[in-house]
C-alpha positions as a Markdown table, in Angstrom:
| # | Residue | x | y | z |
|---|---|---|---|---|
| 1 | Unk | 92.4 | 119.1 | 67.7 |
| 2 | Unk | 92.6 | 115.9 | 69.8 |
| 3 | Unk | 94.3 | 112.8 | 69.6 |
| 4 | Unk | 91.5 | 111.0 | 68.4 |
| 5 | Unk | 90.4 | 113.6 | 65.8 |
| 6 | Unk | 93.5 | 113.8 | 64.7 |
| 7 | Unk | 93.8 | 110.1 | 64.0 |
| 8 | Unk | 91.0 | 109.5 | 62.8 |
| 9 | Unk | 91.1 | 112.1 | 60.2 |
| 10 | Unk | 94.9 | 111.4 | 59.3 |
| 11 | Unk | 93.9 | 107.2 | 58.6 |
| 12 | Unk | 90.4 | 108.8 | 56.2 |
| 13 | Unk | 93.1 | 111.1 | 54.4 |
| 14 | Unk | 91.3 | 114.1 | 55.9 |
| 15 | Unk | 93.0 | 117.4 | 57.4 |
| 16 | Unk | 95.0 | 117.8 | 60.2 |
| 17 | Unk | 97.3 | 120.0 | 62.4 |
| 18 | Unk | 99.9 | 117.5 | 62.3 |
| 19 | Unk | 100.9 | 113.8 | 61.5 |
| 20 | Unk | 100.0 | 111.7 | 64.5 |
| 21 | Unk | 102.6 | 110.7 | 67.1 |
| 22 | Unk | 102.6 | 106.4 | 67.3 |
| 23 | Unk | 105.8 | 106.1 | 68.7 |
| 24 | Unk | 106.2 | 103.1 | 70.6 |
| 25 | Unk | 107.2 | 103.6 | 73.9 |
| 26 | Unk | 107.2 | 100.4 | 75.5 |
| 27 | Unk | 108.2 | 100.5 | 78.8 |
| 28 | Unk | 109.3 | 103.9 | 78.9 |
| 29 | Unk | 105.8 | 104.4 | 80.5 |
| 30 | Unk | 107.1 | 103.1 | 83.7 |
| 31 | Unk | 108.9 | 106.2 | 84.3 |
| 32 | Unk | 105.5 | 107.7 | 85.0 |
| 33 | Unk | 104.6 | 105.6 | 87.9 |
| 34 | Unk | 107.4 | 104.3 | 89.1 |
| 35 | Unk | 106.5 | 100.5 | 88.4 |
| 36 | Unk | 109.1 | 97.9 | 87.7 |
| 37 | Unk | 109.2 | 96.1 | 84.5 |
| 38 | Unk | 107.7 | 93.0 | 85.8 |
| 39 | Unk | 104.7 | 95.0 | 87.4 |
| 40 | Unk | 104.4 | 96.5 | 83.7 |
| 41 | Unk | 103.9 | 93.0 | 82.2 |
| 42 | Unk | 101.8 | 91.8 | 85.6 |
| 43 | Unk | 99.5 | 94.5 | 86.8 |
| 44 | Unk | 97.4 | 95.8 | 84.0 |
| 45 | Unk | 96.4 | 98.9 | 85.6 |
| 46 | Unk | 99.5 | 100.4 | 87.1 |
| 47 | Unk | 100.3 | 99.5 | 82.8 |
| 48 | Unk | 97.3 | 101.3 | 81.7 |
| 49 | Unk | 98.1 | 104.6 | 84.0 |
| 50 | Unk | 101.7 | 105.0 | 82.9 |
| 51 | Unk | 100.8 | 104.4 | 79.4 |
| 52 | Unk | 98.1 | 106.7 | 80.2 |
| 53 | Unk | 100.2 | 109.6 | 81.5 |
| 54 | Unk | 103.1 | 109.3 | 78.7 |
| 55 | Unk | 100.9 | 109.8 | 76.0 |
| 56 | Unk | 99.3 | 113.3 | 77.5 |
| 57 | Unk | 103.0 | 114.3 | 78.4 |
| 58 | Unk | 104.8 | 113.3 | 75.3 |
| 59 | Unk | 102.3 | 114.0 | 72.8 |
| 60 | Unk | 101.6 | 110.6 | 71.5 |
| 61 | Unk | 98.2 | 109.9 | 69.5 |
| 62 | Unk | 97.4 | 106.5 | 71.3 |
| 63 | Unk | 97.3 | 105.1 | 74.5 |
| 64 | Unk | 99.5 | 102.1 | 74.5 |
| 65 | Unk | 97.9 | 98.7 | 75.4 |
| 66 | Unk | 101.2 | 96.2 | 75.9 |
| 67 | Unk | 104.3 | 95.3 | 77.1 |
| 68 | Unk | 105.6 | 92.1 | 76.1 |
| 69 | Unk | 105.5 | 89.4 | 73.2 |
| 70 | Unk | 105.1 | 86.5 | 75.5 |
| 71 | Unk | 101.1 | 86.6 | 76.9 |
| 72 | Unk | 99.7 | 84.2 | 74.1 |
| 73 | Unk | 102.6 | 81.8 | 74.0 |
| 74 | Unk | 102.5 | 81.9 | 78.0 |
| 75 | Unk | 99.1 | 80.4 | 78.0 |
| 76 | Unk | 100.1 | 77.9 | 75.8 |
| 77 | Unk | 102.6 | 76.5 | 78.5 |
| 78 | Unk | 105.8 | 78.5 | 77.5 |
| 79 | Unk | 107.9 | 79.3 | 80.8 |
| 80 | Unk | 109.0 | 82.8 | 80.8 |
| 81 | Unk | 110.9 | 84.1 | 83.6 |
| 82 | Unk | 110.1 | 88.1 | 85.0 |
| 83 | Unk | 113.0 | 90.8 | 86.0 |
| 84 | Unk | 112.8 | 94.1 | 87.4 |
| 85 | Unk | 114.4 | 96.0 | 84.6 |
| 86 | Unk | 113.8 | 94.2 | 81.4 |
| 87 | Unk | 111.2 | 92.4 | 79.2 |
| 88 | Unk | 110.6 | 89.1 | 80.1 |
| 89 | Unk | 112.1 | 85.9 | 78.8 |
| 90 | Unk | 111.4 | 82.4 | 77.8 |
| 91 | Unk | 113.4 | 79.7 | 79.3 |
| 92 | Unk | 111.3 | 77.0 | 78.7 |
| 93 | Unk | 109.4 | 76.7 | 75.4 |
| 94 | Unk | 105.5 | 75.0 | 75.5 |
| 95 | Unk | 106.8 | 72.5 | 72.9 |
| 96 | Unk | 109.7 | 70.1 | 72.3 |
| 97 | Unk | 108.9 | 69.0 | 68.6 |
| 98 | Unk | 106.5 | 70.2 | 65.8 |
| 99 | Unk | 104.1 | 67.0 | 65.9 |
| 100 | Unk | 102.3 | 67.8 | 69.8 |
| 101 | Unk | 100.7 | 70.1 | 67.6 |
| 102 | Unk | 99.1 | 67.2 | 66.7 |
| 103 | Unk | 97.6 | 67.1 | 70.3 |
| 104 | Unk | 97.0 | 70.9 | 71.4 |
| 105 | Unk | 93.6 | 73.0 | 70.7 |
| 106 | Unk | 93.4 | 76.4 | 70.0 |
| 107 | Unk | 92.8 | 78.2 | 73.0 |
| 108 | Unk | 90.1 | 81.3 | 73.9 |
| 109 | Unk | 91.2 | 84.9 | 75.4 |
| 110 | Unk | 89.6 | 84.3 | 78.7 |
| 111 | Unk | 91.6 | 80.9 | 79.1 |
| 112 | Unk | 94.8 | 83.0 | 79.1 |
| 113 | Unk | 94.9 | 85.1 | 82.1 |
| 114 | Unk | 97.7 | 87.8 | 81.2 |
| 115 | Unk | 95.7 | 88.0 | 77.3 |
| 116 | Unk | 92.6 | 89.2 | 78.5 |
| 117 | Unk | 94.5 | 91.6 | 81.7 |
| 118 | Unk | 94.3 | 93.6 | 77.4 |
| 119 | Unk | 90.9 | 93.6 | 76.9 |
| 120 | Unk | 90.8 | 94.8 | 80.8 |
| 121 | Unk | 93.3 | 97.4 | 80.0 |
| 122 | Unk | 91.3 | 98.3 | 76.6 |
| 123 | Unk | 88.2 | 99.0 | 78.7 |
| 124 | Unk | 89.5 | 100.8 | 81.0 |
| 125 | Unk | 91.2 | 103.5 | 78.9 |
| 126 | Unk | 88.1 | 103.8 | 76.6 |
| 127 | Unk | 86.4 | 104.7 | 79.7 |
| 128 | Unk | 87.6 | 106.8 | 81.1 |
| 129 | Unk | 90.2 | 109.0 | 78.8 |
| 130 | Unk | 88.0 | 110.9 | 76.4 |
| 131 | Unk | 90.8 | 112.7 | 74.4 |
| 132 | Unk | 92.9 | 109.4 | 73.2 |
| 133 | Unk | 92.0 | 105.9 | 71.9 |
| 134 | Unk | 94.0 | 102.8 | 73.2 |
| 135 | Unk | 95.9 | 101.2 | 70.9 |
| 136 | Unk | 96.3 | 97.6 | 71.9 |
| 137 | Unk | 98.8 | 94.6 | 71.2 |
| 138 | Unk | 97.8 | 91.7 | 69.6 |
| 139 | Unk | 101.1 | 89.6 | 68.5 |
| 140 | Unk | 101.8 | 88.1 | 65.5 |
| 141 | Unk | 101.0 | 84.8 | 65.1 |
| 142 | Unk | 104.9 | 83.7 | 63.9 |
| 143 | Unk | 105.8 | 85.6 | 66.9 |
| 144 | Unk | 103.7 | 84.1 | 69.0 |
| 145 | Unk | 104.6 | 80.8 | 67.4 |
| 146 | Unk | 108.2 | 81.1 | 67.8 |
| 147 | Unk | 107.6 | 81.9 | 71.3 |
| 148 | Unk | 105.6 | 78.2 | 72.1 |
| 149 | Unk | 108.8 | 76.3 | 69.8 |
| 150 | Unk | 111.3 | 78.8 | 69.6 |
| 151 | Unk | 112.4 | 80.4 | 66.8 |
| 152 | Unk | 115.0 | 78.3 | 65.5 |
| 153 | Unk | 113.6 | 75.1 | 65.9 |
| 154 | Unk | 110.3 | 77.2 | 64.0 |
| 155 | Unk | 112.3 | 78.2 | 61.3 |
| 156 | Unk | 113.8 | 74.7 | 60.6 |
| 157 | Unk | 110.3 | 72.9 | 61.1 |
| 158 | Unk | 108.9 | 75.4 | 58.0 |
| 159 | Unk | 110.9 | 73.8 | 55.4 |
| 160 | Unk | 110.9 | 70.5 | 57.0 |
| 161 | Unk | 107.2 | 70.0 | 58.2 |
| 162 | Unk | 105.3 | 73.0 | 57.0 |
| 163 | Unk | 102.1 | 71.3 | 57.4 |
| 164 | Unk | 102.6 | 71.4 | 60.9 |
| 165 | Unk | 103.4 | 74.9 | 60.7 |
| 166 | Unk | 100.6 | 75.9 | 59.6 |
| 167 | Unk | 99.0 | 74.1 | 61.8 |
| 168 | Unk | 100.5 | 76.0 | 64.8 |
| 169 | Unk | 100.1 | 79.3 | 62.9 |
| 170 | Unk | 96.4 | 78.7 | 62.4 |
| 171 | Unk | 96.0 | 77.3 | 66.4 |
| 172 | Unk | 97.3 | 80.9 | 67.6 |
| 173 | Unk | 95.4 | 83.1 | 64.4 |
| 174 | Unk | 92.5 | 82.0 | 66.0 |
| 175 | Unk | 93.1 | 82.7 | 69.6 |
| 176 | Unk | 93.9 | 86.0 | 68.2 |
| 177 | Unk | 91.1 | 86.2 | 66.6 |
| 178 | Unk | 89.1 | 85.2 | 69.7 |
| 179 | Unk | 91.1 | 88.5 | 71.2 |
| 180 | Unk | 89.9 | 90.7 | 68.6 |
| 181 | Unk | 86.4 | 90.0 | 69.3 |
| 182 | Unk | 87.3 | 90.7 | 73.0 |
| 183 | Unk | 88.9 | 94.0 | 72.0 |
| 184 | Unk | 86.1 | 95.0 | 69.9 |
| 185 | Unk | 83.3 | 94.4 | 72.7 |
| 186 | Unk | 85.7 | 96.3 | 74.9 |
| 187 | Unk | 85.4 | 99.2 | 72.7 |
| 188 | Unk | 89.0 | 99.1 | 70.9 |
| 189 | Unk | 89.2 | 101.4 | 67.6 |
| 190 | Unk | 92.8 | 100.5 | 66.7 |
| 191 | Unk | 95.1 | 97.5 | 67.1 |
| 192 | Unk | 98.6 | 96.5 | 66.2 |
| 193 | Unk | 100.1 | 93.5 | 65.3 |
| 194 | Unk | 103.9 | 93.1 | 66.5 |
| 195 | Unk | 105.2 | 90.2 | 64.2 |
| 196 | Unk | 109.0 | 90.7 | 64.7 |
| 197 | Unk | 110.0 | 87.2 | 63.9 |
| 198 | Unk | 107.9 | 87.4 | 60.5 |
| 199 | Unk | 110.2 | 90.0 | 59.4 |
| 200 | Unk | 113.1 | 87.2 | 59.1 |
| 201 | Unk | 111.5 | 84.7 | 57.4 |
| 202 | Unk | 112.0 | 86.3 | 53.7 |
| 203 | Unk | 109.5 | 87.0 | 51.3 |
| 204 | Unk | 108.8 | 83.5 | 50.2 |
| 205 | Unk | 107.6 | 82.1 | 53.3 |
| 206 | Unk | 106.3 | 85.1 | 54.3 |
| 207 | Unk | 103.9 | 85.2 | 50.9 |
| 208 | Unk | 103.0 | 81.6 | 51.1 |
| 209 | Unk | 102.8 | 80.6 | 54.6 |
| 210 | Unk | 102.4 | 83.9 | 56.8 |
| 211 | Unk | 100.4 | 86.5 | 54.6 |
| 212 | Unk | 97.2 | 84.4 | 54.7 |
| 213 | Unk | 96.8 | 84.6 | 58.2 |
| 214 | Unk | 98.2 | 88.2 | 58.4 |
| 215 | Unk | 94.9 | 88.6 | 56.3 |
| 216 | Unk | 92.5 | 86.7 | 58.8 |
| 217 | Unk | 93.5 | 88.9 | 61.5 |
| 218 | Unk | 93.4 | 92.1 | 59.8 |
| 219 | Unk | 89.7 | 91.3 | 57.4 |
| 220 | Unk | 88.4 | 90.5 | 61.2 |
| 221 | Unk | 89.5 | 94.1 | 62.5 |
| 222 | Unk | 88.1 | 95.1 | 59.4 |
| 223 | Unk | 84.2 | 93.5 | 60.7 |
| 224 | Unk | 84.7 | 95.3 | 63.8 |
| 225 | Unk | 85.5 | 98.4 | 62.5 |
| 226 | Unk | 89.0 | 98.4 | 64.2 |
| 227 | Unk | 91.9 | 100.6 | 62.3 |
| 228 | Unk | 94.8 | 97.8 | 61.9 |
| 229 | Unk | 99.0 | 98.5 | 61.9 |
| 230 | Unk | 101.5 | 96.3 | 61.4 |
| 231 | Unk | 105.0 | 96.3 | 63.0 |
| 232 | Unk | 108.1 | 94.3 | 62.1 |
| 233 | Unk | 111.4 | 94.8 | 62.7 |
| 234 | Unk | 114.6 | 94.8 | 61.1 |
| 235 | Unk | 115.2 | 95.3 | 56.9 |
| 236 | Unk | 111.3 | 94.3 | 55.5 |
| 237 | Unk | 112.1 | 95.6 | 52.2 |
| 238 | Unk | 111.0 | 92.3 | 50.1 |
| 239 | Unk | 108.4 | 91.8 | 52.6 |
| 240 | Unk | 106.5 | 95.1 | 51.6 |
| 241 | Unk | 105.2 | 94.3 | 48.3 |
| 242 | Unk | 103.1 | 91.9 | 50.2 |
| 243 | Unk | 102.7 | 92.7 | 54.3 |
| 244 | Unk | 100.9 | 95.7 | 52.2 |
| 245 | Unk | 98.6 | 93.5 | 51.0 |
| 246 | Unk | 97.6 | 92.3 | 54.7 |
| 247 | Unk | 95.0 | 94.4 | 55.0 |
| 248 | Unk | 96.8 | 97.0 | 57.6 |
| 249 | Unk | 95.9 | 100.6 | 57.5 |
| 250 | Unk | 99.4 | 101.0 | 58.9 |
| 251 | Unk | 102.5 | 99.7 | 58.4 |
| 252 | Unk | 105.7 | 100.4 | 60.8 |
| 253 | Unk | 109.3 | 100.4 | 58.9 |
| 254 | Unk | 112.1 | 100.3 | 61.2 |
| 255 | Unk | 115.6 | 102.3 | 60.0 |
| 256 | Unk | 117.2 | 99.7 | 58.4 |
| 257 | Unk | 114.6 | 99.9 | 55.7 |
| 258 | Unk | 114.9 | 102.9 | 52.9 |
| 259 | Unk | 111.6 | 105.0 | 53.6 |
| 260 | Unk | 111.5 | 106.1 | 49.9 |
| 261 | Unk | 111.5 | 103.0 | 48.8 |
| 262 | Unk | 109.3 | 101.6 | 51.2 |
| 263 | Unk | 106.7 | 104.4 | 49.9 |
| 264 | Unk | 107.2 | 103.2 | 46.6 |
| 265 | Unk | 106.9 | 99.6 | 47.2 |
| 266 | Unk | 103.4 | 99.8 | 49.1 |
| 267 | Unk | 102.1 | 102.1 | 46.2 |
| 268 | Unk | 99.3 | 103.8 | 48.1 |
| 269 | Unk | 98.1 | 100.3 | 49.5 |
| 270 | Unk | 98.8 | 101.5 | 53.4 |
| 271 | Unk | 100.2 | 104.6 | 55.6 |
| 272 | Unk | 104.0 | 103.9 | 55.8 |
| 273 | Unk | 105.3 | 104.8 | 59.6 |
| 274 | Unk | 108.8 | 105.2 | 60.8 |
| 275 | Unk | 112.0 | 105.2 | 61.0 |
| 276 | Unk | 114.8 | 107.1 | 62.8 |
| 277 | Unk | 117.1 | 104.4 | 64.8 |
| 278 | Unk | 115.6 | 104.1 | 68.5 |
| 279 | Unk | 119.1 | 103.4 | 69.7 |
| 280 | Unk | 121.3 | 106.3 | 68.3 |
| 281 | Unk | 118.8 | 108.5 | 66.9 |
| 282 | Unk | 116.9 | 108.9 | 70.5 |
| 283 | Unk | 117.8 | 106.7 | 73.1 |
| 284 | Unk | 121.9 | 107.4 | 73.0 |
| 285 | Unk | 121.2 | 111.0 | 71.3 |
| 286 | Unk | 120.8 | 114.7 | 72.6 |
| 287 | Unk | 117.2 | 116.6 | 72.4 |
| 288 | Unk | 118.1 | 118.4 | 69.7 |
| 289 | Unk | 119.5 | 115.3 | 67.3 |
| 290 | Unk | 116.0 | 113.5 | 68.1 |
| 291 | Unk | 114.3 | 117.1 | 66.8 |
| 292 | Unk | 116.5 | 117.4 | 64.0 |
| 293 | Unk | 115.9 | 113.8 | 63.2 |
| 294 | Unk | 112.6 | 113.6 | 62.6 |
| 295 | Unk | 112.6 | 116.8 | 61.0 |
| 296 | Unk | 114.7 | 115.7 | 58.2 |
| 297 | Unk | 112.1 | 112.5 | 57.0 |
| 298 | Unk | 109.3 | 115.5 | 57.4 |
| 299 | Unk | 112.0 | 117.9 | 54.7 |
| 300 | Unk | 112.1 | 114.5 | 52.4 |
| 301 | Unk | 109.1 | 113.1 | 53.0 |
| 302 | Unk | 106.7 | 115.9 | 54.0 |
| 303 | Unk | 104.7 | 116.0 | 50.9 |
| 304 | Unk | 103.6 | 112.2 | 51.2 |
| 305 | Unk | 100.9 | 110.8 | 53.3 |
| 306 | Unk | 102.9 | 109.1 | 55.7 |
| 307 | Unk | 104.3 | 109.4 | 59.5 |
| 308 | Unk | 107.6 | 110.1 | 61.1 |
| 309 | Unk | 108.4 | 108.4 | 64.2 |
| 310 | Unk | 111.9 | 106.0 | 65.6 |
| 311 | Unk | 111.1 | 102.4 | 63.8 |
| 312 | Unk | 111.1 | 100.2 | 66.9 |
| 313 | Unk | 110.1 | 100.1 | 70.0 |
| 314 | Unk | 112.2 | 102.7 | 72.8 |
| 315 | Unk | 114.9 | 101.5 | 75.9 |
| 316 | Unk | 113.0 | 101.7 | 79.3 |
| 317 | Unk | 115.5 | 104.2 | 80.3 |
| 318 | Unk | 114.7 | 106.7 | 77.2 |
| 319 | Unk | 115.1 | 110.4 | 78.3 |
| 320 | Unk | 111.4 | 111.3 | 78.1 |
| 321 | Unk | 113.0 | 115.2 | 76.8 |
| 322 | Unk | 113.9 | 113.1 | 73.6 |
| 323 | Unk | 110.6 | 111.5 | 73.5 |
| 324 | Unk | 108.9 | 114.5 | 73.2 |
| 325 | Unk | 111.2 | 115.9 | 70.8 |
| 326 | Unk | 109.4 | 113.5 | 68.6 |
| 327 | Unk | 106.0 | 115.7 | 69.1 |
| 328 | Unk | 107.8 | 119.0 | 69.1 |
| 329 | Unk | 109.4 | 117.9 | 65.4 |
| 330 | Unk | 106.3 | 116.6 | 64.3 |
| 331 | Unk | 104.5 | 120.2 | 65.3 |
| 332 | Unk | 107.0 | 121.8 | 63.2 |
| 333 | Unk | 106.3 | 119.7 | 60.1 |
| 334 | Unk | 102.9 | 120.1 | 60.2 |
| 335 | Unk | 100.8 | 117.8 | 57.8 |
């Protein structure tokens, strides 16, 4: 069975030989090619090939499309500064105070060069692996809004100017939404939303303010025939009963959250995903631990439609012996 057989089928609730692999790598890929971090986030090829090359070795079920969180919010005018090793930062943020939103427009893909180097990246793994779909970034919009005001200021402006807010939320949404159009002409099949810094806002906010846009990305995957996931980090727990209402097909819990009562919480409404610790489940642990790991969700979980994998995104330096433990577990398990 291949990679995209096997997803395809798992997401219908069709047979399988085994729950896909979506583990998310990150930059782990540059160990396949030797690239730096910064040529990871710059060179959309040399990004493609590792990414290419780590999902045939380590048995993933997607060809990862991404490396950082800071493309959209980049184009924008946010200052990020590159580094050999490491993910990019931000050191200066597009915007000083929540009113120039007053003054900005919402910007398309093509406008942003590093956003569409995606679509780029999207089209060139369509065409030319046959055996694996790309799975391709598209960050949240609170993400990517944090990332043009920062995330404090953000956080302070949505109880004190809200209306503004949403005004910044619905500027990004619809470059986003510009992307998914992109994606689908590129020939994408699946797409993830990353919306870490949704995850801390609580449910409240997140029901009234973030959910709604959440929605307008998803229902657009949804005209394009795009399979959507959602990934935040940290304890979602409240946030479930409604990030499962977005619309995603999949939806990412990192460790801090209890997987049974994330399964309960959803009730059937998505395909809960995760969630051994990256850190000292894989990253700091032996072969075997990462194994015995994800064999353990498969011994409490097995009987549920759902998938095993860490619940946030690997250290560049990951031994790859303990990424493909991962697989080897997940053969084990079966579906």
């Amino acid at each position: 069975m291949t990679s995209k057989e096997r997803l395809d089928l798992f997401t219908k609730g069709q047979k399988v030989d085994r729950r896909p692999n979506l583990t998310i790598v990150g930059s782990v890929v540059t160990q396949y090619n030797g690239i730096t971090v910064e040529e990871y986030c710059k060179d959309w090829k040399k990004m493609a090939e590792g990414a290419i090359a780590c999902a045939r070795d380590c048995g993933l079920d997607y060809v990862q499309i991404a490396s950082d969180l800071l493309r959209e919010a980049e184009g924008y005018g946010t200052q990020i500064e590159f580094f050999p090793d490491k993910l990019p930062q931000a050191v200066k943020f597009a915007m000083e105070d929540i009113s120039e939103v007053e003054n900005m427009r919402s910007l398309k893909c093509r406008e942003i060069p590093r956003l569409y180097d995606l679509v780029l990246a999207t089209a060139y793994v369509a065409e030319t692996v046959d055996e694996i779909y790309p799975m391709t970034i598209c960050d949240g919009p609170v993400t990517v809004a944090a990332n043009i005001r920062g995330t404090e200021d953000m956080i302070l402006d949505m109880y004190d100017r809200p209306e503004l807010v949403d005004k910044l939320l619905m500027m990004v949404t619809e470059t986003s939404l510009d992307f998914i159009d992109e994606l689908a002409a590129a020939g994408s099949k699946y797409v993830y939303i990353p919306d870490p810094v949704a995850s801390i806002v609580g449910p409240e906010i997140y029901g009234t303010m973030v959910l709604k846009y959440h929605r307008m990305l998803f229902a657009r995957m949804k005209e394009h025939g795009i399979y959507g996931r959602l990934h935040m980090c940290g304890d979602t727990s409240t946030i479930l009963p409604f990030s499962s209402q977005s619309g995603a097909g999949i939806i990412d819990v990192d460790h801090a959250v209890d997987f049974s009562e994330a399964l309960k919480s959803v009730e059937g409404r998505c395909i809960i995903n995760g969630n051994i610790d990256p850190v000292s489940d894989v990253y700091l642990a032996t072969e075997q631990h990462v194994y015995d790991s994800i064999m353990e969700l498969g011994r409490n979980f097995g009987d549920r439609k759902c998938m095993f994998m860490p619940g946030c995104e690997l250290p560049t330096t990951t031994k790859l012996e303990n990424v493909r433990a991962i697989t080897r577990a997940l053969e084990s398990i079966g579906c």
